[in-house]
N, C-alpha and C positions, 0 to 999 in steps of 0.2 A: 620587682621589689617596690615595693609604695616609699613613696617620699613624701612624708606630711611639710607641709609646709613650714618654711623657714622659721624657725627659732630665736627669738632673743634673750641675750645675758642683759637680765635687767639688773644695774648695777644699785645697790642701798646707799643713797646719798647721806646719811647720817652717819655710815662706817668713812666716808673722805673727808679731808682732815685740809682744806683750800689754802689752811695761815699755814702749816708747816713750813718751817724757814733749813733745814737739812740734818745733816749728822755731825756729831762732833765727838773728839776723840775722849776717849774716857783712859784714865792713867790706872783705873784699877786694876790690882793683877788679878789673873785668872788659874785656878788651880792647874797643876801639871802630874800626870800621872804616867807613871813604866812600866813598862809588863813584859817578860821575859818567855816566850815560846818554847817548847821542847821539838817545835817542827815547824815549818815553816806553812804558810796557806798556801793552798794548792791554787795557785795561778797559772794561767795557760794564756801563750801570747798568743798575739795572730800568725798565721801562718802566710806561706809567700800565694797561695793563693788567695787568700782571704783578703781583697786589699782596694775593696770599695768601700766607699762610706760608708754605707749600710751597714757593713762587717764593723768598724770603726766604732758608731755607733752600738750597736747591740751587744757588743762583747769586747771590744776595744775600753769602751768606757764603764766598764761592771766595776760595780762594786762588792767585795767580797765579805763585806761585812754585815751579818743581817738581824733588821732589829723584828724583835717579836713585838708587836704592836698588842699583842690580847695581855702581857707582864713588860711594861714598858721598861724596866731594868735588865729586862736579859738579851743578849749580843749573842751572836752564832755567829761561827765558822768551819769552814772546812779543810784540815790541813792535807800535806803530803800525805798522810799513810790511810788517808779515806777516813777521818776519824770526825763527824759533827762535834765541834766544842763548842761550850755553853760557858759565856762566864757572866757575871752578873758586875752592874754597872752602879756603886754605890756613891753617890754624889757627895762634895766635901769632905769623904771620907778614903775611900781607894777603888781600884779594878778588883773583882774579885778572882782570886787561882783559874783559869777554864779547867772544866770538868769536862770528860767523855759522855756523850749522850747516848751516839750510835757512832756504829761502824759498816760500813759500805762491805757488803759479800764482794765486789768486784775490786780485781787491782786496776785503779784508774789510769796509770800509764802504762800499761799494754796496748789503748787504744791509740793509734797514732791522729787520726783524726777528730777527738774529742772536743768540747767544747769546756769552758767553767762548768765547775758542779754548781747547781742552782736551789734553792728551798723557799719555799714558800708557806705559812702558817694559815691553816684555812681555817682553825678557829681554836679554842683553849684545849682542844684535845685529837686535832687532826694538824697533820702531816703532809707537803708534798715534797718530792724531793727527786731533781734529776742528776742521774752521775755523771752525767755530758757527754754520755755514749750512745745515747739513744735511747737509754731504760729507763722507765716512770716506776716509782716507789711511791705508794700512798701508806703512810706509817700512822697507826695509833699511839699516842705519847700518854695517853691522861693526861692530867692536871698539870702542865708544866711547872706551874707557880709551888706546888706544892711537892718536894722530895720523897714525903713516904707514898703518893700514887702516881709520880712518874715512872711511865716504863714503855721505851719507844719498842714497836711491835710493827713489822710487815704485815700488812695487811692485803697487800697487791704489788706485784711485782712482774713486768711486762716488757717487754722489747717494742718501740713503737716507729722504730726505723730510724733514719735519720737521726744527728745528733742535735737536741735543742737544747735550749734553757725557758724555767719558768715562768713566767710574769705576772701570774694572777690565779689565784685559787679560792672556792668558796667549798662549803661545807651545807648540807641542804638534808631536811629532816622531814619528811611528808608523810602521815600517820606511820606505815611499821617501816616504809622505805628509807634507809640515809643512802644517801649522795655525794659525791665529791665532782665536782667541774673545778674541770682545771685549764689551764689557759697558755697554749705550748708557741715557741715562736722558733725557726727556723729562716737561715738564708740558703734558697738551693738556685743554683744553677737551670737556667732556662737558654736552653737550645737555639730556639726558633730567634731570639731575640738579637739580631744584627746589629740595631741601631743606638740601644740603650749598653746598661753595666753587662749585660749577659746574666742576670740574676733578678731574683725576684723572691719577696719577702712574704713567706706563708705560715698565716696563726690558723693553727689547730685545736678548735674546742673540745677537748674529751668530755662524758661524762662517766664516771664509775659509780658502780650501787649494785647495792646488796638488798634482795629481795625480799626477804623478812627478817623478820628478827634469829629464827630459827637456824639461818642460813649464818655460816661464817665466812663464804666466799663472795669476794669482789669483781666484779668483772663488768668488761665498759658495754655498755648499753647503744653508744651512741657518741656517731665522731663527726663533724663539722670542721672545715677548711674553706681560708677564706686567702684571698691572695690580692698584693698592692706590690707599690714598685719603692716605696719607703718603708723604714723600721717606725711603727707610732712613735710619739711619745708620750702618749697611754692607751693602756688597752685594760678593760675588767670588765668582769661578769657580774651582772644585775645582782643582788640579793637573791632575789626570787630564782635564779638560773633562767628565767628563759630571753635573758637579751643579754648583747655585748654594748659597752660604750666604747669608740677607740675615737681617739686626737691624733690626727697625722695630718702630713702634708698633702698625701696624694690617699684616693678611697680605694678603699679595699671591697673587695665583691665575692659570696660567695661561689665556690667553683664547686663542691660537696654538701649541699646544706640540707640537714634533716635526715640525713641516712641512719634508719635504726638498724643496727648491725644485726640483733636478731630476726627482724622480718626479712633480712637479705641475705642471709646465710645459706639458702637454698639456690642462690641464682648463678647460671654458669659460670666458670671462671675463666671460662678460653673464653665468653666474648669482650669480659673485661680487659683481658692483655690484647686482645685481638687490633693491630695497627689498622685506625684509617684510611677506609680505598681515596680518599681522596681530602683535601684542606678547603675549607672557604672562608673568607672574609667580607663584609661590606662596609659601606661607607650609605652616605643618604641615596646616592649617584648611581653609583654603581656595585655589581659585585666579582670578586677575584677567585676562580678555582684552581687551585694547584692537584699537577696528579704525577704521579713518579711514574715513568718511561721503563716499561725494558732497556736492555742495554741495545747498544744498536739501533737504535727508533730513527726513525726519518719521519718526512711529513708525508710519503705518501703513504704509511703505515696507519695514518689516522683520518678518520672520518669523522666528521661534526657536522649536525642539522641542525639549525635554527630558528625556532617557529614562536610567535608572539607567547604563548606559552607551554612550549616542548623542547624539551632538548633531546639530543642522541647523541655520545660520541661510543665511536668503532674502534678498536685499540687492534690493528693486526688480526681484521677480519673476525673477532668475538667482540659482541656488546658490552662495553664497558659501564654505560651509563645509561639509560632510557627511561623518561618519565614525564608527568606533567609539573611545572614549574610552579610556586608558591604563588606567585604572581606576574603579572606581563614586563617583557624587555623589551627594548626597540630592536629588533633582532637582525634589521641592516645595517647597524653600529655596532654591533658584538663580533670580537675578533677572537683570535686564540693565537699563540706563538709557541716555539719550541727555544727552553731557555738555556742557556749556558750549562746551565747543572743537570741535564739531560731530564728536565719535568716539564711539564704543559702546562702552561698560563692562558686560562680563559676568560675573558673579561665582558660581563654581563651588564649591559646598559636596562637599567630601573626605567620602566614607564610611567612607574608612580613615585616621583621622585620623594623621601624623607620617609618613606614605607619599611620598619624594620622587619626583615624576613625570618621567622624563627625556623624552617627548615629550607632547603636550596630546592630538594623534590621532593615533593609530597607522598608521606608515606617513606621514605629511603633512610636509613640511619646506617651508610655505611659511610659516610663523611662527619669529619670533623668541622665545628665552628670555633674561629678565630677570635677574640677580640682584642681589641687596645684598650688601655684606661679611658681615654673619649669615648668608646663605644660602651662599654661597659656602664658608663655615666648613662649616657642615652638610655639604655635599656632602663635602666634604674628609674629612671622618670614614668617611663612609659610602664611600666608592669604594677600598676597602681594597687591590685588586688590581691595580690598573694600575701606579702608579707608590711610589715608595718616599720618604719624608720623615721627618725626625727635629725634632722639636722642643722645644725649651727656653725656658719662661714665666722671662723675667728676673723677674718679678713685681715688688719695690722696688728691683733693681740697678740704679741709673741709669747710663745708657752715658754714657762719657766724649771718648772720642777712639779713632781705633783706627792701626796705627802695622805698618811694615815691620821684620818683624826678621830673618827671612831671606827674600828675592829668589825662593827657588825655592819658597818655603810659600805658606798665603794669609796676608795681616796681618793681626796681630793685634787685636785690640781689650780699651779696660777698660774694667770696672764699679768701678760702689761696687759696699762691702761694710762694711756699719756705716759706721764714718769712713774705712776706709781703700777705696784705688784698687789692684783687680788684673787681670793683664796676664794675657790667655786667649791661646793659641795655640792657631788651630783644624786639625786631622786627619782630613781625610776619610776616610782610610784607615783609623782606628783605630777600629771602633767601639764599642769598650770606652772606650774615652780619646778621644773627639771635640775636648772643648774642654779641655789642657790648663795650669794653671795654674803659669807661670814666672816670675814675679816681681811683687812687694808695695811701693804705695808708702805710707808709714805717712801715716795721716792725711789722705791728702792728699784721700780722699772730702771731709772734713769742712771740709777748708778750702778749697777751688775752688770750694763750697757758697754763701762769702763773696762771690763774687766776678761780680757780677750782668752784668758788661760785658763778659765773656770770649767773645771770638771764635773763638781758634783755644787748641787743646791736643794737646802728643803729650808724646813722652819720647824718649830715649838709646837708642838700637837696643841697646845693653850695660846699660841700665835704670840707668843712674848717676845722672840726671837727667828732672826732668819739666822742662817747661816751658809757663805759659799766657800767652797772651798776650792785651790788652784792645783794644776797639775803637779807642782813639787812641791812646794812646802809652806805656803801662806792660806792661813784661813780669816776670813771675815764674819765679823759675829756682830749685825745691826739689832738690838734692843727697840724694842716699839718704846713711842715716848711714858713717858709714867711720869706721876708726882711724888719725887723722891729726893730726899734731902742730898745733896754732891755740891759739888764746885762749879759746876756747869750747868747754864740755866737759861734757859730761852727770855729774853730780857723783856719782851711784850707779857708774857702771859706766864714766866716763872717756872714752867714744865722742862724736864731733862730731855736734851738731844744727845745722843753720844752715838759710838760707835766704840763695839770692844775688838781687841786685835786678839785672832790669837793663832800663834805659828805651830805646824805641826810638821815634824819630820818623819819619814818614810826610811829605813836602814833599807837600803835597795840590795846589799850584797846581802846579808841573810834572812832577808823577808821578813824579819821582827819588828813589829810596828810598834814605834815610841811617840809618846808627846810631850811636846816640850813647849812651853807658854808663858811668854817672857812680855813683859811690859817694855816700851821705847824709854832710851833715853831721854834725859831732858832736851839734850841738843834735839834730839833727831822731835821728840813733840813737839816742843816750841816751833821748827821748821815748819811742819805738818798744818799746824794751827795758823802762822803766817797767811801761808797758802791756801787756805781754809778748805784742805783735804783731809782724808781718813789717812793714817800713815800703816 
């Protein structure tokens, strides 16, 4: 994998704001709207196996309410009886009734191990949509914005194993070809893994397309798996489909990449399930082979030569292994044991030490290769010609939330930056200007900092407003400053600082979600403002 050289977030010093003096409480009320459910959303806890952070993350902290970013008025959900509701969001006026869009063919609690059902809007007339049982639905909607050419329609509909949820979806038109990539994420269970969670976090790039026009079937062309030891917190597919951006802690590496499923639909399938005669790992040092025993094995069952570059081992009198080696050992330093777990540990002393080996014997692909996230790093460095990656070490910009500001780009995301929160918009296309920087919310690194309970965070597609919101019932709503006639006025320079409150409640016994938005007392403001906090 090539790794272009390091990256930087050149930050626009005319978007930072050096005199801002903070926020201050604004007493105006905020509208409150109710809205009455005939079914409750289908929420799905965690389970008692599910109970790493990871899990925590990715589905612990879902949000079930999903905004169409191509009709920024309309809200989707998905209730108990499988049902996509739509309602529409009319400001200083009301919630409007939810309407049924679609209905799920599957009863979703039959599945015991399901996940959230998940949707994603890949553009003003596609569709993705997962039931959290493992099935991917690509749906045609038409014109959502418009009642007389909406009409959601299956278009694809597929079993793809495991249960995930979605994260990111484009829609892709290339002369008679459209497209859909879609961008699937899973937490599965890894075996091998002793020392870590016993899990590991794998994004699945689909892509689906339909051949011509003539053609009314969908079917995936082309599947990509890539695997890290954290959940992002962001992952999306370029415009164009042929690149992913993700922001995580720890890198993710492909382990399936580029497999067109129709050029490999002919190739055996017993050698694909077919188990590994043997494991290997290395380090710059050294390298480690594991190889499972018969039952019954002792040491004098086995034979082992070691030659500056040849191996042999003898498993009970048949050749088990024979060949010439990628590169030279010190072969009077290489030892072998017989372990506890009744396997053989062979340990190969590198002659050329920092030398990465890509196969153990030349010619032999009846072993498997190991690696760890440090190795996988390594590789990355070194395999400069195959593919192409650009990367950017956030180093202390702590990521914030990341946020749709136009439909047809990828969303954006923020960082801190000292105290304040800024708004990257990423360009795949630019690569002079990849990630850049359109709007500053002052301070607001420094004070979300406070605020240990916070769930969910985004901001105003026109960046007017942030908004966080807390696990039970307080939301925070900071306004960028503006020149606006109030009571409250920055005394140097006249401009509004405020901060607007507003509280929202959660009915936890019948999942009907109410808002309610109430302005502070005078006692309790006047405290607030003493103290010259946000109340």
């Amino acid at each position: 994998m090539e790794v272009a050289a390091n990256c930087s977030l050149r930050v626009k010093r005319p978007l930072l704001d050096p005199r801002f003096e903070g926020y201050k409480l604004s007493l105006e009320p905020l509208p409150c709207y109710q809205l009455e459910l005939d079914a409750a959303v289908a929420e799905v806890k965690l389970r008692d196996d599910q109970y790493t952070l990871e899990h925590m993350h990715a589905f612990g902290m879902y949000n079930y309410l999903h905004c169409d970013s191509w009709y920024q008025d309309s809200v989707y959900y998905i209730d108990t009886l499988g049902r996509i509701m739509n309602l529409t969001v009319m400001l200083d006026t009301a919630l409007g009734k939810p309407r049924e869009v679609f209905r799920l063919p599957t009863d979703l609690t039959a599945c015991d191990n399901r996940l959230c059902a998940s949707i994603h809007f890949s553009s003003s007339t596609w569709v993705t949509l997962s039931d959290g049982t493992g099935r991917l639905y690509v749906i045609g909607t038409g014109e959502r914005g418009n009642s007389a050419s909406e009409k959601w329609e299956i278009m694809f509909n597929e079993e793809l194993g495991d249960p995930f949820i979605i994260i990111h979806s484009i829609s892709l038109l290339n002369a008679e070809e459209h497209s859909i990539a879609t961008l699937l994420l899973r937490i599965e269970k890894e075996e091998l893994d002793m020392k870590g969670s016993g899990f590991y976090v794998s994004l699945e790039w689909v892509t689906i397309s339909k051949k011509n026009k003539d053609s009314k079937k969908y079917e995936i062309i082309k599947r990509d798996i890539l695997r890290g030891k954290s959940v992002p917190h962001y992952a999306a597919i370029e415009p164009d489909g042929n690149g992913l951006m993700i922001v995580s802690y720890k890198s993710f590496t492909f382990v399936q990449a580029g497999q067109d499923l129709e050029e490999n639909m002919d190739e055996d399938m017993s050698e694909k399930i077919k188990e590994p005669l043997y494991y290997w790992q290395q380090t710059e040092d050294d390298l480690t082979v594991t190889v499972r025993l018969p039952q019954d094995s002792t040491k004098e069952d086995i034979q082992i030569q070691f030659l500056p570059d040849h191996i042999s081992i003898v498993l009970k009198d048949h050749q088990f292994l024979e060949g010439k080696l990628y590169s030279s050992i010190d072969h009077e330093s290489s030892t072998w044991i017989i372990k506890e777990s009744n396997s053989l540990e062979i340990s190969l002393i590198k002659k050329n030490e920092g030398l990465t080996w890509p196969e153990l014997v030349i010619g032999d692909k009846q072993g498997e290769l190991i690696r760890d996230s440090a190795q996988c790093a390594a590789v990355a460095e070194r395999l400069m010609h195959l593919t192409s990656e650009e990367l950017v070490n956030l180093g202390s910009n702590q990521y914030l939330f990341s946020v749709i500001v136009d439909p047809k780009e990828m969303p954006c995301f923020c960082l801190r930056h000292d105290v304040d929160a800024l708004l990257w918009q990423p360009h795949s296309s630019k690569q002079d200007d990849m990630w850049e920087h359109i709007a500053t919310f002052n301070a607001l690194g420094y004070v979300q900092a406070s605020k240990r309970d916070k769930k969910f965070f985004a901001c105003a597609p026109n960046y007017s407003y942030a908004a966080l919101c807390e696990c039970l019932r307080r939301v925070f709503i900071y306004r960028q400053p503006a020149p606006m006639s109030t009571v409250l006025y920055n005394r140097k320079e006249g401009r509004r600082m405020l901060v607007l409150l507003g509280v929202a409640f959660l009915n936890l016994q019948t999942r009907k979600p109410s808002c309610d938005v109430q302005a502070p007392s005078a006692e309790e403001a006047a405290q607030a403002l003493d103290q010259d906090r946000p109340w």
